[in-house]
C-alpha positions in Angstrom: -2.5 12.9 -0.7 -1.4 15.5 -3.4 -2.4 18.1 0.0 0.0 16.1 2.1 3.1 16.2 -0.2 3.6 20.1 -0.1 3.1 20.2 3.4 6.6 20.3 4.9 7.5 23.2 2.7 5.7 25.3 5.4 8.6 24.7 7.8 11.4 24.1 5.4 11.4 20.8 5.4 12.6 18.7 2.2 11.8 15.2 0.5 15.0 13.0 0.5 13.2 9.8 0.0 10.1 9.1 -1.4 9.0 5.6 -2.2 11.2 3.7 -4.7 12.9 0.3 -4.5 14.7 -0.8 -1.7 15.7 -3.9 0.1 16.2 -5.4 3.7 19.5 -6.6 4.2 19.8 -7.3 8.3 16.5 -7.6 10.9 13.1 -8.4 10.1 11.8 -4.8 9.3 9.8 -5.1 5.9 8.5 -1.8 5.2 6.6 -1.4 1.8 7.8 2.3 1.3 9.6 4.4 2.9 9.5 8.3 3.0 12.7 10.2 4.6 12.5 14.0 5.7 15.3 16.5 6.4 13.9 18.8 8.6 15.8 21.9 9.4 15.8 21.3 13.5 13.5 19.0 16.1 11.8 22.0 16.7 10.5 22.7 12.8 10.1 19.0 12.9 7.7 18.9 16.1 6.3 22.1 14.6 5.0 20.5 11.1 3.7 17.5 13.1 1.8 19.2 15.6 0.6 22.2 13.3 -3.0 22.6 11.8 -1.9 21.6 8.4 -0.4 18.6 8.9 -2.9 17.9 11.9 -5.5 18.6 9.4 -4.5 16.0 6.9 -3.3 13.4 9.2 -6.7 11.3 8.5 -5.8 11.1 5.2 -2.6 9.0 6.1 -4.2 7.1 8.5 -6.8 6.1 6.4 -4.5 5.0 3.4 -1.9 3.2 5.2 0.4 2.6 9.1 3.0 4.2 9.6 5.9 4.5 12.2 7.4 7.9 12.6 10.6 8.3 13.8 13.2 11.6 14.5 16.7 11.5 14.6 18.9 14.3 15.5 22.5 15.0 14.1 21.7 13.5 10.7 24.5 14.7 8.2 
């Protein structure tokens, strides 16, 4: 995992979340962690996530945990 952290560096791409406590106050969504990413358009976004890096060390992810991935635009 320590390859996968650094990874959205490469596209400009920052950690905002990263784990940590949280809590589920409405719906019945219980995520065990939650990792949030400010990306600096769609198209770096879709860039990272199609890329060879990311690509590349996708197995890694999938083999330690599911995962829903989700874009929003306009976040601000």
């Amino acid at each position: 995992m320590d390859a996968v952290k650094p990874a959205p560096d490469e596209v400009g791409a920052k950690y905002l979340v990263r784990g940590g406590a949280h809590k589920v106050h409405e719906g019945d969504w219980e995520p065990r962690r939650l990792v949030l990413l400010e990306f600096p358009s769609v198209e770096a976004w879709e860039s990272f996530y199609n890329g060879t890096t990311y690509q590349g060390l996708k197995f890694v992810r999938d083999a330690c945990n599911s995962a829903r991935l989700v874009a929003v635009e306009g976040l601000a």
